[in-house]
C-alpha positions as CSV (number, residue, x, y, z in Angstrom):
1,X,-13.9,-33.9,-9.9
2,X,-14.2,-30.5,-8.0
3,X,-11.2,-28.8,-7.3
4,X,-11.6,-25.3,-5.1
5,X,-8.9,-22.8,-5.5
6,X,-8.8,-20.6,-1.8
7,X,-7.6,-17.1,-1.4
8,X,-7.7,-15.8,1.8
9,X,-7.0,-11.4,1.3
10,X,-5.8,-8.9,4.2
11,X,-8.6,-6.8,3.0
12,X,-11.9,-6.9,1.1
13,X,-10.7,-4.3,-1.2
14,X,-8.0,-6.9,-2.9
15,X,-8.3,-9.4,-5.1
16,X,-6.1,-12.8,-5.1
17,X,-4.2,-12.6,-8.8
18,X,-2.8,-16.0,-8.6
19,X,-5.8,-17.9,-8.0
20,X,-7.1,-16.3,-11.5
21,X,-4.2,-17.1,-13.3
22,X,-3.9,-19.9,-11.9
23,X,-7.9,-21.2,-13.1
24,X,-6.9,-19.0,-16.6
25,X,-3.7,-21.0,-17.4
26,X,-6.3,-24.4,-16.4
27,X,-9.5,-24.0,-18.6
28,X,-8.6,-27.2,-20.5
29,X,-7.4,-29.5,-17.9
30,X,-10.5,-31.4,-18.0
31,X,-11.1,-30.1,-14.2
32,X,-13.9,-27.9,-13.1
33,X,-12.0,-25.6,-10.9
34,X,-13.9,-23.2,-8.9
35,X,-12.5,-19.9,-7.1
36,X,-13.2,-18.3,-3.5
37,X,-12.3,-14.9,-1.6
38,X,-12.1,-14.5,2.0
39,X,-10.2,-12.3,4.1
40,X,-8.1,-12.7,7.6
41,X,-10.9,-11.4,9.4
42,X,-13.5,-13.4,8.9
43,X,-13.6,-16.4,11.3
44,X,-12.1,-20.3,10.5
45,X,-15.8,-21.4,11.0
46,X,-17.1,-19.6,8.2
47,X,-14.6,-20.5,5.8
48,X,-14.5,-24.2,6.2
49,X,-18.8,-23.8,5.9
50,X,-18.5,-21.9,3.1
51,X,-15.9,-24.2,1.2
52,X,-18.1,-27.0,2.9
53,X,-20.8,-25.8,1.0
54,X,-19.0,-26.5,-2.5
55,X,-18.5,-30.2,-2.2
56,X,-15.0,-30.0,-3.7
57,X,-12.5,-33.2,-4.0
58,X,-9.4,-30.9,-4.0
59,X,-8.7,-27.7,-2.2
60,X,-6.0,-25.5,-3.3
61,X,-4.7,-22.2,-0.7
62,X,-2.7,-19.7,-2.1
63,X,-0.4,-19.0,1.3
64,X,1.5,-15.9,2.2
65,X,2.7,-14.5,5.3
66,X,-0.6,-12.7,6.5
67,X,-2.7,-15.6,5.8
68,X,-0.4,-18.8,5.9
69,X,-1.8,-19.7,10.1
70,X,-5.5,-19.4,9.1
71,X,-4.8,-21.8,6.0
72,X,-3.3,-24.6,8.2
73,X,-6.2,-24.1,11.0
74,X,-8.5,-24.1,7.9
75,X,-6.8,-27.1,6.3
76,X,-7.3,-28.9,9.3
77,X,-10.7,-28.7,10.4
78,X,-11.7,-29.1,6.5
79,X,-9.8,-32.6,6.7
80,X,-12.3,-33.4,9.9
81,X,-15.1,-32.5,7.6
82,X,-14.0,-33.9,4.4
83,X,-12.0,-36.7,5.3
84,X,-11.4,-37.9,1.8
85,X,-10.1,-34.3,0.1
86,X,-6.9,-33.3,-1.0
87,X,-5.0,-30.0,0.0
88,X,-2.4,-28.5,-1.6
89,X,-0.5,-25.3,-0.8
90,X,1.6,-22.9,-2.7
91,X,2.3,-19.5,-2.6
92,X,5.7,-17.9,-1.6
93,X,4.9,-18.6,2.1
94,X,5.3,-22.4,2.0
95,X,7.9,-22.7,-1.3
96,X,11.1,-22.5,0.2
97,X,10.4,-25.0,3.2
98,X,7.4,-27.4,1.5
99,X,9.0,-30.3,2.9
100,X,9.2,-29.0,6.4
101,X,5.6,-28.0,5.7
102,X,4.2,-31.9,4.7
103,X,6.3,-33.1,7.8
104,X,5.0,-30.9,10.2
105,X,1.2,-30.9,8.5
106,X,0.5,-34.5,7.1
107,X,-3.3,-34.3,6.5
108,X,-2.0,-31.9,3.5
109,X,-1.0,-33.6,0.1
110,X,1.3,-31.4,-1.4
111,X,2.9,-28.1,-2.3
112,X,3.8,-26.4,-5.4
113,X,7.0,-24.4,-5.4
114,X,7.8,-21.2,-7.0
115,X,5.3,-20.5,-10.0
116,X,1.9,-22.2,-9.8
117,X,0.5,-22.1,-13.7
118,X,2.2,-25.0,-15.5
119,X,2.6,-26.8,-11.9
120,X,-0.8,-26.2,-10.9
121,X,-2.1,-27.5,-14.5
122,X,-0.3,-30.4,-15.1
123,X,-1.3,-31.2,-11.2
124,X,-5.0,-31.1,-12.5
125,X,-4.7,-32.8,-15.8
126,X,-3.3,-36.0,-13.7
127,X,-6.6,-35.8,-11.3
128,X,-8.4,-35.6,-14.6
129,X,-6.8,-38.9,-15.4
130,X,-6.3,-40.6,-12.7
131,X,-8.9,-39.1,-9.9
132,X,-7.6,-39.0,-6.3
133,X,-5.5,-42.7,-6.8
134,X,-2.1,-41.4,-8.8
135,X,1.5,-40.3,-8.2
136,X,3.0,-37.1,-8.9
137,X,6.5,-38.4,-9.4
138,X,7.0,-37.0,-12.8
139,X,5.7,-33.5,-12.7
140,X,8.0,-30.7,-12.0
141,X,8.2,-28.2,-8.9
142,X,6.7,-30.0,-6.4
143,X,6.6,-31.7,-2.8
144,X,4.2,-34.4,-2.0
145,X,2.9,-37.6,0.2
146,X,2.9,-40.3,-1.5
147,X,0.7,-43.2,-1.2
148,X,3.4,-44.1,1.5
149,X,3.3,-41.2,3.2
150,X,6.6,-40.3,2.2
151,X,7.4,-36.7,1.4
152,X,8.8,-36.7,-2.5
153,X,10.1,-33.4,-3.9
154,X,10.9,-33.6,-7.4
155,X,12.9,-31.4,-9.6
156,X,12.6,-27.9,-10.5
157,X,10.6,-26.6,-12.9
158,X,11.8,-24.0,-15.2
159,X,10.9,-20.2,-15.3
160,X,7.8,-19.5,-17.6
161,X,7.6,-17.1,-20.7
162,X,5.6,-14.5,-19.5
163,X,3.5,-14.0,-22.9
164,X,2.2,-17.5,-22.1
165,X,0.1,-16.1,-19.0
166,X,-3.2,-15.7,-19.8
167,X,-5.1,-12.5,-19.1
168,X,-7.9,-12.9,-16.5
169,X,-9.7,-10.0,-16.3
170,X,-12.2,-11.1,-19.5
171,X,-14.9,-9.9,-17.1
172,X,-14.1,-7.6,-15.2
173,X,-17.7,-7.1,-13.4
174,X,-16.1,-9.8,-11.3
175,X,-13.5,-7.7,-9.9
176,X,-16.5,-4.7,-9.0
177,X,-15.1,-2.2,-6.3
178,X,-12.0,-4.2,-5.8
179,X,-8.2,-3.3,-6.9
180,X,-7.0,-4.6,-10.3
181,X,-3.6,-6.3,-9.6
182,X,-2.0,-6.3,-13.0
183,X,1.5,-8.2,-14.1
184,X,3.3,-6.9,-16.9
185,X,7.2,-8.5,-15.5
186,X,8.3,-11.1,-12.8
187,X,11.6,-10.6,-10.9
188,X,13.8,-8.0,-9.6
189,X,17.5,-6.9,-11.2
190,X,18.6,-6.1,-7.4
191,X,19.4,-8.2,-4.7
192,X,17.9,-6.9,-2.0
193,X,18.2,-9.5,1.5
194,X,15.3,-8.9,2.7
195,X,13.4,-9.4,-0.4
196,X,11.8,-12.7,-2.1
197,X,12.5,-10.9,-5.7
198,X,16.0,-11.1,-4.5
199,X,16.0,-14.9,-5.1
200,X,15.0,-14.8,-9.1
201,X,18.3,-12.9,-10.7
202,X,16.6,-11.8,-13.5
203,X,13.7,-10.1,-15.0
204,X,11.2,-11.2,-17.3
205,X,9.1,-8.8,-19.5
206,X,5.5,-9.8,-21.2
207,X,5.3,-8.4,-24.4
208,X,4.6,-4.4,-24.9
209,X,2.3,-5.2,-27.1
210,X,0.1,-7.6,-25.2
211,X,1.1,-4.9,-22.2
212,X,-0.7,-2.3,-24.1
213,X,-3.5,-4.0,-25.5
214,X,-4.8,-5.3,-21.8
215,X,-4.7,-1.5,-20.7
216,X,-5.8,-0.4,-23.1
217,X,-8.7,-3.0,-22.1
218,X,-8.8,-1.6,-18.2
219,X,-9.0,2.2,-19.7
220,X,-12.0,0.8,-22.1
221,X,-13.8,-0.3,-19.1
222,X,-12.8,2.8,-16.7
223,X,-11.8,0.6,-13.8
224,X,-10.6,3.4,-11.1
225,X,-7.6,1.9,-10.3
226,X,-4.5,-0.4,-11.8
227,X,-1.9,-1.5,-9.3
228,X,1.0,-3.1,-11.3
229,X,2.3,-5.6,-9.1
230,X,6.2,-5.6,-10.8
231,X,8.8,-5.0,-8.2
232,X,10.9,-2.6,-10.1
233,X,8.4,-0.9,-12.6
234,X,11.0,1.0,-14.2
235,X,13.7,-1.4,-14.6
236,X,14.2,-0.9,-18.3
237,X,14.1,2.5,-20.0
238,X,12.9,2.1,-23.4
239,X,9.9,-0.4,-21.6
240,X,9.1,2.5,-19.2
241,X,9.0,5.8,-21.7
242,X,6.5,3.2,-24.1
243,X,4.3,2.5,-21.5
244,X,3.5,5.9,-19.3
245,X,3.5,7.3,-22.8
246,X,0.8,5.1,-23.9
247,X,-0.8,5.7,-20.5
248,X,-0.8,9.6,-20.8
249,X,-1.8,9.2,-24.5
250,X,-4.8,7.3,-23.9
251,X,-5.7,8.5,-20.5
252,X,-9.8,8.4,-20.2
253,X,-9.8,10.5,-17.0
254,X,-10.8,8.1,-14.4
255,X,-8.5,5.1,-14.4
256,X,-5.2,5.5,-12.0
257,X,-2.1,3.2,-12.1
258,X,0.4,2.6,-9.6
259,X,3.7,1.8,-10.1
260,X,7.2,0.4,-7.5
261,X,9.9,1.8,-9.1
262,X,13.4,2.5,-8.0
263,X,13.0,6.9,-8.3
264,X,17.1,6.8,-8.2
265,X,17.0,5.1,-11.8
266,X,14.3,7.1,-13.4
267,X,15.8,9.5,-16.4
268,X,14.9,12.7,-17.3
269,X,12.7,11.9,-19.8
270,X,10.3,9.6,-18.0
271,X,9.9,12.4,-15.3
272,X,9.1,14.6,-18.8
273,X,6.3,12.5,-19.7
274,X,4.8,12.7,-16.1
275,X,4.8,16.4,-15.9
276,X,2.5,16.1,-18.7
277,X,0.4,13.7,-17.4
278,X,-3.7,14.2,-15.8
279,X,-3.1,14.8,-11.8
280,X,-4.0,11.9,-10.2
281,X,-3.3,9.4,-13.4
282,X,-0.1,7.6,-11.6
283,X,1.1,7.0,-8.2
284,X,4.4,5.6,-7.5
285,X,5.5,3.6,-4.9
286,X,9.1,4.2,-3.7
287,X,11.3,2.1,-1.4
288,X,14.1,3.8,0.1
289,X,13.9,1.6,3.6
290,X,17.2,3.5,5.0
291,X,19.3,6.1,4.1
292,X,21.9,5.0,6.6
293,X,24.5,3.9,4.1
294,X,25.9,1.3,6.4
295,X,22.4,-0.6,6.5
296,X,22.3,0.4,2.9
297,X,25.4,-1.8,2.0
298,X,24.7,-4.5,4.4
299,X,21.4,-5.3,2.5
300,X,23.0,-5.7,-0.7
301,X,20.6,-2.5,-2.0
302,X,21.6,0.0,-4.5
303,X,20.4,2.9,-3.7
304,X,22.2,6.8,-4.4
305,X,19.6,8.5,-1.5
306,X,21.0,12.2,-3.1
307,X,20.2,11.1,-6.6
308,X,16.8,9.8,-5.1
309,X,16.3,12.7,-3.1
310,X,16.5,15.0,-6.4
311,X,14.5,13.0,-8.4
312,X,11.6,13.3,-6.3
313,X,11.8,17.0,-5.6
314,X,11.6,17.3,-9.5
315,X,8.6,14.9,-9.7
316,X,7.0,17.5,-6.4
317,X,7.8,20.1,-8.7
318,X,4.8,18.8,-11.4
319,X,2.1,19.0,-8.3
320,X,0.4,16.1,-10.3
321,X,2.5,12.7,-9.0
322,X,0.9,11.1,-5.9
323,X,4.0,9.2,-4.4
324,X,4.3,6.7,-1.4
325,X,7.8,6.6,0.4
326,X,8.7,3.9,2.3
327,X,11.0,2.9,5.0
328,X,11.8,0.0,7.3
329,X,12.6,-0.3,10.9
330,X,14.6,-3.3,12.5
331,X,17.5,-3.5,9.3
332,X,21.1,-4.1,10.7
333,X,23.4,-1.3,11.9
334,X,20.0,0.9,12.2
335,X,19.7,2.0,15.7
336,X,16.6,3.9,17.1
337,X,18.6,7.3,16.4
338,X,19.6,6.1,12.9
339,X,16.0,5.2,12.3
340,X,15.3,8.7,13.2
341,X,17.5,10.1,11.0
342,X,16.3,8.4,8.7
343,X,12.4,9.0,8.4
344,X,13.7,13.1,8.7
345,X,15.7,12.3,6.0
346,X,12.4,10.8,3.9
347,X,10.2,13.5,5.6
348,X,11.7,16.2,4.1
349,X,10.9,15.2,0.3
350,X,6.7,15.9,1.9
351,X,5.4,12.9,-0.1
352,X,2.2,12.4,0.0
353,X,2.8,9.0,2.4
354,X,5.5,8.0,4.4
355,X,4.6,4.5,5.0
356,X,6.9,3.1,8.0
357,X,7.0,-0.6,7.6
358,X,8.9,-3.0,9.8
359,X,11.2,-6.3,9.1
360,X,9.4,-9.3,8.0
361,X,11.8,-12.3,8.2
362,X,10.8,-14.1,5.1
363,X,12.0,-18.0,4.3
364,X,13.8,-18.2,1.4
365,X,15.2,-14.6,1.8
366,X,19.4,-14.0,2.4
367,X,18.2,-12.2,5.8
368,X,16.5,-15.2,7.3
369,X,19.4,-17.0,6.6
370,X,21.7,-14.5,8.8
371,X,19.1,-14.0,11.8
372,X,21.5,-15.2,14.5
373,X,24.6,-12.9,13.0
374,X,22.3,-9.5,13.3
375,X,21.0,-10.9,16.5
376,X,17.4,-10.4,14.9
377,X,14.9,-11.8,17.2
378,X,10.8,-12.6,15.4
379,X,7.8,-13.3,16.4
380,X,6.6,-17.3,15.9
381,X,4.2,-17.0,14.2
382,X,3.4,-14.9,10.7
383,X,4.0,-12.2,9.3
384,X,7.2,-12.9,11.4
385,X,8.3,-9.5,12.4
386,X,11.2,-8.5,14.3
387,X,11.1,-7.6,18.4
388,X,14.9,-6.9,18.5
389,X,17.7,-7.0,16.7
390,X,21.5,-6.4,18.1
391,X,20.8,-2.5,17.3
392,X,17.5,-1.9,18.6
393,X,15.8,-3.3,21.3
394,X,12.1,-4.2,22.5
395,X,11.5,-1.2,24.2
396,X,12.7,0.8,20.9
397,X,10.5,-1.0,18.5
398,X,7.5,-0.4,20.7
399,X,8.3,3.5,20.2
400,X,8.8,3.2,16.7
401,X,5.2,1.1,16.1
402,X,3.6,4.1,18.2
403,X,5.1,6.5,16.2
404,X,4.1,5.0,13.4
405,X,0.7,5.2,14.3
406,X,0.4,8.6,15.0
407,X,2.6,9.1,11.5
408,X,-0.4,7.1,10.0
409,X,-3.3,9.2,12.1
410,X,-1.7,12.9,11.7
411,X,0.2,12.5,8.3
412,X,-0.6,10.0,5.6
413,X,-4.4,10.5,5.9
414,X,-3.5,14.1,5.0
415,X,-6.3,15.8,7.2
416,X,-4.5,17.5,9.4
417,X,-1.7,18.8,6.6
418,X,-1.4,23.0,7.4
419,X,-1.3,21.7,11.4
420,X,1.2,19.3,11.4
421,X,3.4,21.8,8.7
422,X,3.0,24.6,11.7
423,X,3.8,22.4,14.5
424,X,6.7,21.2,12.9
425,X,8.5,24.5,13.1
426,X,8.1,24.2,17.5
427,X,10.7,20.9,17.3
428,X,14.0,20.5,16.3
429,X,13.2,17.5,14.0
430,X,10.0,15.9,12.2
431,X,11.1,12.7,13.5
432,X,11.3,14.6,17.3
433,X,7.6,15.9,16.8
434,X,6.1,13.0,16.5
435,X,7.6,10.8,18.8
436,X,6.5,13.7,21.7
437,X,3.5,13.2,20.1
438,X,3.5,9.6,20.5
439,X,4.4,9.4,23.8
440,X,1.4,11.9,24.5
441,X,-0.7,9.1,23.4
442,X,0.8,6.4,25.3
443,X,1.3,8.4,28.3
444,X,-2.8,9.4,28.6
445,X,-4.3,5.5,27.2
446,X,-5.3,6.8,23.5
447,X,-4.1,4.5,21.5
448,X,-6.3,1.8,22.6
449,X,-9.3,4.1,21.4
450,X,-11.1,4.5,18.2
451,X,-11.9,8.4,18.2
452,X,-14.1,10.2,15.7
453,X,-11.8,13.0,13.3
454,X,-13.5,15.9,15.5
455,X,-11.9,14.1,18.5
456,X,-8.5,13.3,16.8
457,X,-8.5,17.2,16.7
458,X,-9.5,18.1,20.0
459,X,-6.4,15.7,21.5
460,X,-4.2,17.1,18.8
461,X,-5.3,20.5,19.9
462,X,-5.0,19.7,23.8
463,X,-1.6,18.5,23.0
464,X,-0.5,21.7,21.4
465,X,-1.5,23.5,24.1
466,X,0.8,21.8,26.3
467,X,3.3,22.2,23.8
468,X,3.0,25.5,22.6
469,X,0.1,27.6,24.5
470,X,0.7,30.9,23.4
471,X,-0.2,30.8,19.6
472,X,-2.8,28.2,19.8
473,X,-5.2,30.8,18.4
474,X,-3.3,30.4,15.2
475,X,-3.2,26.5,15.3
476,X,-7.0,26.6,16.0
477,X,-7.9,28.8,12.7
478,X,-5.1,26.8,10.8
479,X,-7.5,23.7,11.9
480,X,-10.5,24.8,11.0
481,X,-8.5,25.4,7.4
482,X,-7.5,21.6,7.6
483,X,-11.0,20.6,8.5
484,X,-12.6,22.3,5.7
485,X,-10.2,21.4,3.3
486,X,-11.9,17.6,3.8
487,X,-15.2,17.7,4.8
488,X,-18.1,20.4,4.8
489,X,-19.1,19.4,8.1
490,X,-22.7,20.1,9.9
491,X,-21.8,21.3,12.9
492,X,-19.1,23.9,13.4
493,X,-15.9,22.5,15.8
494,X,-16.1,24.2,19.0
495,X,-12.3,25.7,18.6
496,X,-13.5,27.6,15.5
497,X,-14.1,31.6,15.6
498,X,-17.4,32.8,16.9
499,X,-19.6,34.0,13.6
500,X,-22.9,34.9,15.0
501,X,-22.6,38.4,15.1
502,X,-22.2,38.5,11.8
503,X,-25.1,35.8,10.2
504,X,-26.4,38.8,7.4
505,X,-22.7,39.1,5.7
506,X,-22.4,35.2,5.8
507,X,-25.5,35.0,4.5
508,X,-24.7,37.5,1.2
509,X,-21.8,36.2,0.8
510,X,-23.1,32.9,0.4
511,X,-25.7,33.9,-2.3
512,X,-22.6,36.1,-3.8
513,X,-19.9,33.1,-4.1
514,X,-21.3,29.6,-3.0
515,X,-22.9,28.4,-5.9
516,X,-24.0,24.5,-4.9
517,X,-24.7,23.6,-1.9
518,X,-21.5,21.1,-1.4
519,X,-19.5,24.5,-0.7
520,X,-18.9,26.4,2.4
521,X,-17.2,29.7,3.7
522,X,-15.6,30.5,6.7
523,X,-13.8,33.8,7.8
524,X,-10.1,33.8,8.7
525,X,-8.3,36.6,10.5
526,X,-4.4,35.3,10.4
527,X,-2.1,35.7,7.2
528,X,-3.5,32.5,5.5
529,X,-1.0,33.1,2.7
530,X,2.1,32.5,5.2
531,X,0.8,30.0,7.9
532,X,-1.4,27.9,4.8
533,X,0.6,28.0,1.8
534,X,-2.3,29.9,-0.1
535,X,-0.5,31.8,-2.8
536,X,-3.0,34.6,-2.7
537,X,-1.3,36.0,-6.5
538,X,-2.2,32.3,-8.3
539,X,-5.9,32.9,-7.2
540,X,-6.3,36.2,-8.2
541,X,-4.5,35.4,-12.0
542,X,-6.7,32.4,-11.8
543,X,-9.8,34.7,-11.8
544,X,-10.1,34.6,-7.7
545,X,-11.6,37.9,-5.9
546,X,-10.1,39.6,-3.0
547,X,-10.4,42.6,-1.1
548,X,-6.6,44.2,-1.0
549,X,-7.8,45.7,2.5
550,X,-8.8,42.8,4.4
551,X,-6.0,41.0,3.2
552,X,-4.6,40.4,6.7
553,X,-7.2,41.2,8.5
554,X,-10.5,39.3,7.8
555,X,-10.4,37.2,4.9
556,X,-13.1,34.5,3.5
557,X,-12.1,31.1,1.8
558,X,-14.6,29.2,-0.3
559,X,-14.2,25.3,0.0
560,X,-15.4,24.0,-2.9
561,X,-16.2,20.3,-2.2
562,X,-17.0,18.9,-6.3
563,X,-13.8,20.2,-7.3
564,X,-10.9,18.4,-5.3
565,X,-7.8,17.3,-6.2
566,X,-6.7,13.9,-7.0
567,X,-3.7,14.1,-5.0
568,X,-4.9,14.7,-1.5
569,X,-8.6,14.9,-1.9
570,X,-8.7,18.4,-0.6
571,X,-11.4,20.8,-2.0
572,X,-10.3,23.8,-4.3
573,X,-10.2,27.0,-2.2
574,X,-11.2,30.5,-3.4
575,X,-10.1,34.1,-1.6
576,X,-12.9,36.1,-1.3
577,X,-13.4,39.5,0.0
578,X,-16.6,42.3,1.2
């Protein structure tokens, strides 16, 4: 018998860990289990052909809240096809409702609740047995039909020992230009309601020594890129220092590894051991979601937002940390204004993202449970986001998903850094700045538009000029700066400064100073050092050249485009002078 195991990803770039693990932890099952990718955008037709195309007896979805209403259309139209195959589900999606999920979807056989290995096995080993005519009844963690129809749920099954997971990246040309998820601990020690860690009260580790010996396996084979998926990567001290010392100690100058930690509980010494790490080696991911202490309390997180705040300054301090910052909009007792607060708050610590997320109501989770006592309001269908909640309404959740756009556009793609720094100091408040600039969009239709970076730009720059008028000589120079910083583009933007009359000095200076052809030079005329953060003293100890007397008055940068950093991507600049 055939059995198909279905992962169905948000994005081509990601890979589906539990369907591995699952096929890992199932090699002698006596099954032959096969294993297939899709993602949310590709159309119900071509999966069903696709999985059509294998001929399996059993299908098996791995279901989560951006995928779980294309696995029941899926499921259904497959049944039409294959009238004679079993389904099963599992996944966090359908675990803590799977008998409301066979009642309301009878053409599908079963689920598997909470962790899939040993469930997912022993499931397999009784097809191997018995083919399609058996009963479930005696193995754990399930809910089923039965030959009856009947939905049977039978008893829990017991947590697993994490050193009994197999490793599944054994070839990793499988896993070619996608991310490597990676699980070194399952669990959470907080208890955080709006999170499905929340339910599991405990943590449990995989050995440090298998930990080490399947990175050392990823650093072996230079994968760019290792995203642990633990919830609270630093959640035990001793296990932390081990690892991101065995990380900077072995480092082989490509491979990156992202971690979620809590920041407030990192310790002096761990932030040691980053300092002296390879730019660009780890990013972290940090949740703050509020630093309204009222919300804070209501959620049941701990959380010291000072502590946190300090932490991450020091970690800004090593220029060699890329970290994500995160917030969430539609929490109780967080009003629009308290939201505001809130991201200025976050804002100020300049990560390098400010990711602004919204409430997902998840089943299984404390805050599903209280949706009527916050007065939280979702949509029907998945991922289940809030619309209103008894402190924000519609109309205030609409402003906050534009401004997280624009957040997204004009801030975490980091291309318009310099320009968004400068424009900051015309508002009272980050937060203020880019909700004017939100509204800007909504008020002249561009949101519904996908515009080039050049164009991005030009509305940015039209916007200014509403804003500001006056100076926008010195927001166009400190754009061509931004633009530069990226991209050696081909064709100069139209806002930059004339530099026809002067095509012979560009020309020596280019055969002085531009030494590949990924480079480029352009003249600036305002203070660069004050409006762009260029510490003209670290160039010139660094071996950079300027001319003392056209300090403030014409100065040349060279962009060098095969030198950028890790953090942002922006090319090194040099201060030249004539």
């Amino acid at each position: 018998m055939r059995t198909l195991l279905v992962a169905i990803n948000s994005k081509y770039i990601h890979s589906n860990l539990a369907v591995y693990s699952l096929k890992a932890y199932s090699e002698d099952c006596g099954m032959d289990i096969g294993i297939v990718e899709f993602t949310i955008n590709q159309y119900t037709n071509f999966i069903c052909k696709e999985i059509y195309k294998k001929k399996p007896d059993i299908v098996a979805f791995s279901c989560y809240i951006w995928n779980i209403d294309i696995v029941y259309e899926v499921s259904l139209e497959l049944k039409k096809i294959l009238p004679n195959i079993e389904i099963w589900l599992g996944g966090p999606e359908v675990t803590y409702d799977s008998e409301s999920v066979l009642k309301m979807h009878p053409y599908i056989k079963g689920v598997m609740i909470g962790e899939g290995e040993e469930t997912f096995s022993e499931v397999m080993t009784q097809y191997a047995k018995s083919g399609i005519e058996n009963d479930f009844k005696l193995i754990k963690g399930i809910s089923y039909h039965n030959k009856e129809s009947l939905v049977i749920t039978t008893e829990p099954r017991p947590l697993l020992d994490m050193d009994n997971l197999k490793f599944i990246y054994d070839d990793i040309s499988e896993f070619e230009n996608k991310i490597i998820y990676y699980e070194s601990s399952r669990g959470c020690p907080f208890g955080c309601s709006y999170c499905l860690s929340s339910v599991e009260k405990s943590v449990r580790f995989r050995s440090i020594s298998k930990v080490k010996e399947e990175l050392h396996y990823f650093l072996k084979n230079k994968v760019s890129q290792v995203k642990f998926v633990d919830r609270t990567f630093n959640c035990n001290h001793e296990r932390t220092e081990a690892l991101l010392t065995f990380i900077r100690d072995n480092d082989n100058g490509i491979t990156n590894f992202h971690f979620e930690i809590a920041a407030d509980l990192l310790r002096d010494q761990e932030i040691e051991i980053m300092k002296t790490m390879r730019p660009g080696l780890v990013q972290l991911e940090i949740g703050v979601q509020s630093t309204n202490l009222e919300t804070i309390h209501e959620i049941d997180r701990v959380m010291d937002f000072d502590k946190l705040s300090g932490l991450v300054e020091k970690i800004n301090k090593g220029e060699n940390i890329h970290q994500h910052l995160d917030l969430i909009a539609g929490l109780p007792y967080e009003n629009y204004d308290s939201f505001g607060h809130s991201f200025n708050d976050v804002y100020k610590l300049r990560p390098e993202k400010l990711q602004l997320g919204f409430l997902k109501l998840l089943k299984g989770s404390k805050m599903h449970r209280k949706v009527k006592e916050y007065g939280i309001v979702y949509t029907e269908k998945s991922p289940y986001e809030v619309l209103f909640t008894n402190w924000i309404s519609y109309v205030d959740v609409l402003r906050m998903k534009n401004v997280e756009e624009v957040v997204e556009l004009y801030y975490n793609s980091g291309q318009y850094r310099h320009t968004m720094e400068l424009l900051e100091t015309k508002f009272n408040t980050p937060f203020e700045m880019y909700e004017v600039l939100a509204d800007y969009y909504e008020d002249n239709n561009l949101f519904d538009i996908k515009h080039t970076r050049i164009t991005r730009y030009n509305i940015l720059l039209e916007f200014i000029k509403k804003r500001v008028g006056k100076e926008i000589n010195v927001f166009e120079q400190v754009m061509v700066f931004d633009l530069y910083l990226r991209e050696n583009l081909k064709t100069r933007p139209l806002f930059a400064i004339d530099i026809s009359e002067n095509k012979a000095l560009f020309r020596d200076l280019y055969i002085t100073y531009a030494t590949n052809k990924n480079s480029h030079i352009e003249p600036f005329s305002i203070d660069i050092e004050k409006v762009c953060n260029i510490n003209i003293q670290k160039y010139k100890k660094n071996g950079g050249r300027i001319d003392e007397t056209s300090h403030s008055k014409n100065m040349f940068l060279l962009f060098d485009y095969e030198d950028r950093s890790p953090l942002n991507y922006e090319a090194k600049v040099s201060i030249i002078g004539t």
